[in-house]
N, C-alpha and C positions, 0 to 999 in steps of 0.2 A: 556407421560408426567411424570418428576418425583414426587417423594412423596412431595419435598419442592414446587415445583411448584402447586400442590394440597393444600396444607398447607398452600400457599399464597393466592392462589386464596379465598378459604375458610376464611381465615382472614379477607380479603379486603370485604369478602361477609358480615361478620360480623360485621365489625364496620359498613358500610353504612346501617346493618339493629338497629343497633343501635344509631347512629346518626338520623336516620326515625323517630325510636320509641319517642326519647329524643325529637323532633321537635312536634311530635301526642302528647304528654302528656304535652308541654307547652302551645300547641293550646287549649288545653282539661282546664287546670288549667284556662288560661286566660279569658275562656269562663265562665268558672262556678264562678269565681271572679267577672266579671261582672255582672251576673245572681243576684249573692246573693247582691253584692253593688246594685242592683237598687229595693230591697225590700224596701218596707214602711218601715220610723222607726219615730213613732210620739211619740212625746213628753210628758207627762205629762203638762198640764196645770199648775197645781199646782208648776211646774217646772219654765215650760217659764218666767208665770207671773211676781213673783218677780224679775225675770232679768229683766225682759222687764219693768219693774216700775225703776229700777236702771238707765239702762241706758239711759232713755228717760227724768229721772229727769237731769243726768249727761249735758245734749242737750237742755234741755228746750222744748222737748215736750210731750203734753197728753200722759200717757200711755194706757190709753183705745184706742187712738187711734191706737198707734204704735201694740196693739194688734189686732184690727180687723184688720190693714194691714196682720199681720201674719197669721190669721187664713182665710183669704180671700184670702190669696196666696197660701196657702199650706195645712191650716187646721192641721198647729204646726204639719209636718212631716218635719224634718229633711232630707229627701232622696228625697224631689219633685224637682224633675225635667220636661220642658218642652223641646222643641224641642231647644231654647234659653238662658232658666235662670234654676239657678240650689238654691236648699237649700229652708228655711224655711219661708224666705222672696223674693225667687223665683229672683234673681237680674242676670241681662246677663252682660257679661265680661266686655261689655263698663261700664256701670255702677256703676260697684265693681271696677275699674282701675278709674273712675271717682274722686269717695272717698277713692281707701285705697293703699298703696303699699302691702299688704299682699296678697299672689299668691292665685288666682282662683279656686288654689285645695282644700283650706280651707274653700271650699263654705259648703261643706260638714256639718261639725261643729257649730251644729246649736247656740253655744253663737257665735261665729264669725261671722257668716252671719246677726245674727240677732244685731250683732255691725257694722255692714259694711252697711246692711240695716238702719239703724237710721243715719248712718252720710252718708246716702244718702237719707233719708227724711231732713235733715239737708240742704244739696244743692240743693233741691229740695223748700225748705221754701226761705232760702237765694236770689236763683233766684224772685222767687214771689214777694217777699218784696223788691226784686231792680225795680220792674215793677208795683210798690204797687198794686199788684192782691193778697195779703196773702189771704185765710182762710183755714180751715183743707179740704174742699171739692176740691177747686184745686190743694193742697197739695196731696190728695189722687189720685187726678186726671193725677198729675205729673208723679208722683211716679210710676204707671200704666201705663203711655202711652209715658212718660217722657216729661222735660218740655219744649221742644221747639214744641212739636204739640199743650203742653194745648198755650203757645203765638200764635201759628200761626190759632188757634182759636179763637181769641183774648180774652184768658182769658175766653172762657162762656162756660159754662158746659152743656150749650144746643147743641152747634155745636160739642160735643163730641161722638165720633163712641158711639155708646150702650152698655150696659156691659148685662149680662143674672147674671154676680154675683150677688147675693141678698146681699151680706153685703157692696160691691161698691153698688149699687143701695142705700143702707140706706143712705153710707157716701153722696155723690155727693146728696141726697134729705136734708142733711141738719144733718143727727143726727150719731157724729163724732163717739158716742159710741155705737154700736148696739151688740157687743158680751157683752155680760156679762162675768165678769175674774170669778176667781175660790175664793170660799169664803174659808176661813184662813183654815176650815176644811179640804176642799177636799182634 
């Protein structure tokens, strides 16, 4: 074999172990990108709150409520995700395509989720009030289980699968506020 013939072979030896390597190290990144996006990242209260007072005035509705929606989904993390909904008000794809054109990726963002969440407690009310079922309990009930199961319940919050959530348990018994928001201090 001659020397260039060796000199190629070794070449060709070296880019495929470098093309390997380059492949092992975007596997490697992607993975630990993943890793760290699925850490908690919870919000200050003292944060949320005031947005969540804004934009539920902005819609017409309770903000204590739209808060213990938040902290009943997620407990004001930014990063909760389930098997289905992702973000701070915890919303699945249909859902957030339901009320918003802004892409699914922004679920992340918790002002944005937690504005795509409100204008889908929004059509969530909406619907109610076309079927005169409104109160904040089936509202809450909606929103949770969405609202073509609370109709085909006929609207009764008793034929409702069970929650083990204790702050759904307070709303669905009647009391729309059960977190207490963060006083001007905190």
């Amino acid at each position: 074999m001659s020397p260039d013939q060796h000199y190629q072979r070794d070449e060709r030896f070296l880019i495929r172990l470098t093309v390997v390597l380059g492949v092992v190290v975007l596997v490697l990144a992607l993975v630990l990108t993943t890793m760290l996006d699925r850490r908690e990242k919870r919000v200050a209260p003292g944060q949320v709150w005031p947005f969540i007072q804004e934009v539920s005035a902005e819609k017409g509705l309770d903000p204590g409520f739209v808060y213990a929606i938040a902290w009943a989904e997620s407990s004001l993390n930014a990063r909760a995700r389930s098997s289905v909904a992702r973000g701070m008000m915890q919303l699945t794809k249909p859902a957030w395509e339901q009320v918003s054109d802004v892409s699914y990726r922004r679920a992340w963002n918790w002002k944005t989720n937690i504005r795509v969440g409100v204008d889908y407690l929004v059509f969530c009310r909406d619907f109610l009030q076309r079927h005169d079922s409104f109160s904040y309990p089936l509202l809450a009930a909606s929103y949770r289980y969405g609202p073509n199961y609370v109709k085909r319940r006929d609207f009764d919050l008793n034929q409702l699968r069970a929650t083990r959530n204790k702050i759904y348990q307070s709303i669905f018994a009647g009391d729309i506020r059960p977190v207490s928001p963060p006083r001007a201090a905190d």
